[in-house]
Steps between C-alpha positions, in 0.01 A plus 500: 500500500624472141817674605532268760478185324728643205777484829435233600499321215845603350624428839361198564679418130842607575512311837438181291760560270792649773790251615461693828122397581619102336827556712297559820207266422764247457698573805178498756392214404815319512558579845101367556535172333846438666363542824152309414656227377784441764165551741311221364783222429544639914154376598481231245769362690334545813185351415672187408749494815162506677331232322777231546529596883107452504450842557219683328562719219378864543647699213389900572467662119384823553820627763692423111264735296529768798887436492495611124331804560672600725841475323310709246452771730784516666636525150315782385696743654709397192299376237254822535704748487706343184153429323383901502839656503496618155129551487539883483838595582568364131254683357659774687876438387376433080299818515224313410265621798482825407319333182304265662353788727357694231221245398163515627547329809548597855785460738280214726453277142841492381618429860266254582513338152887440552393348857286238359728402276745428736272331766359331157866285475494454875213343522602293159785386714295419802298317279743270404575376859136348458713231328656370883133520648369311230782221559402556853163438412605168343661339825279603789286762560437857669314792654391671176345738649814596675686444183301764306493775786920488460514556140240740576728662768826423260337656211394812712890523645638506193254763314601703844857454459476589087293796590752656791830424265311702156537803767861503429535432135278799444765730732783407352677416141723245605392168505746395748408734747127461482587076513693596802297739684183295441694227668576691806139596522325156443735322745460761713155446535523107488748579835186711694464208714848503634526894527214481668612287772804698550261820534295283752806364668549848656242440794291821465168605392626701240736206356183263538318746298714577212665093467067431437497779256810362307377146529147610336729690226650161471434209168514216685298598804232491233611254260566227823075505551460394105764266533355304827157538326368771723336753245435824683337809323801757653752251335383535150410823563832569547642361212217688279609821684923476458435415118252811442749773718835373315303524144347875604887576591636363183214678347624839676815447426424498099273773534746737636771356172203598295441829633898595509529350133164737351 
């Protein structure tokens, strides 16, 4: 455990002091306040169109907090794979792993304390967005119970999509390349639904069988129950499940560099 908070620590430090991480951090939430605040002068003006046509005023909050969410997650095909791409594949390019591997810690710490670092300045950045809910909070009111199941469900996405892009730092040197196959992977999974149907769409038994397997392979077949306020124990489950395979991967992946480098 010692080893593993010595990682995460000095990660934890250099994300706070990269123009990447401020580059991204400042990026995603630009996007999120845009669209939150174009969305509220929207209904503000609705609300008052309604009350000068005597209509009453029935302003919906939480469909705004669900919309930001989900621009985060559709974003995180991006944002995650940017956020761990130089986890390991820098320590690989410096030569620096080589050192880092011979202190007394195993394979699972150091990969798990460079994991929770990174899901550490996600959820720093989710945790600003608390800022629009608590303006939303100000004006009307909503489900909270609903409202705390989708940062649940948000918070659970994104530790799943940091966890599946680390995979590819570890394999490769290049930064680019593990940004860029991360990418591909993340949105591939964030597209399960739509493979899926096109698996379905083929009118078999077979097809039926394999679009339900995709679909179940699928973030947002899981992440949509959060996000409607539906908490099921398969759908965090799931989440739980993706995050521990893609760190014992990464994990793999640094023991075999280990036992090729002794």
């Amino acid at each position: 455990m010692r080893g593993l908070f010595a990682v995460y620590k000095r990660e934890v430090a250099l994300y706070f002091q990269s123009f990447i991480a401020y580059a991204i951090a400042f990026a995603l939430l630009g996007i999120i306040g845009l669209l939150f605040t174009a969305n509220i002068v929207f209904l503000l003006e609705q609300s008052q169109i309604a009350v000068q046509t005597g209509r009453s005023a029935n302003i919906q909050l939480t469909p705004l907090i669900t919309q930001n969410m989900g621009i985060i997650t559709f974003l995180m095909f991006l944002v995650a794979p940017l956020i761990t791409m130089r986890l390991i594949s820098e320590e690989s390019r410096e030569g620096t792993l080589e050192v880092l591997m011979t202190l007394p810690m195993s394979d699972w710490s150091f990969v798990v304390g460079k994991f929770l670092a990174a899901w550490t300045f996600f959820t720093a950045l989710l945790g600003l967005t608390l800022i629009h809910t608590g303006m939303l909070a100000a004006i009307g009111s909503f489900n909270v119970g609903q409202v705390v199941f989708i940062y649940i469900g948000t918070w659970l996405y994104g530790g799943a999509t940091l966890a599946v892009s680390i995979i590819w730092s570890a394999i490769t040197e290049d930064q680019l390349v593990a940004a860029f196959l991360g990418a591909a992977t993340v949105l591939t999974l964030y597209l399960a639904d739509a493979l899926a149907s096109v698996a379905t769409g083929q009118q078999s038994q077979i097809g039926d069988t394999v679009g339900e397997f995709i679909r179940q392979l699928g973030l947002n077949t899981h992440y949509n129950n959060l996000l409607s306020g539906i908490v099921r124990v398969e759908d965090i489950t799931y989440f739980v499940l993706l995050i521990v395979v893609a760190l014992f991967m990464t994990s793999l992946v640094v023991s075999t560099r280990r036992w090729r480098a002794s």
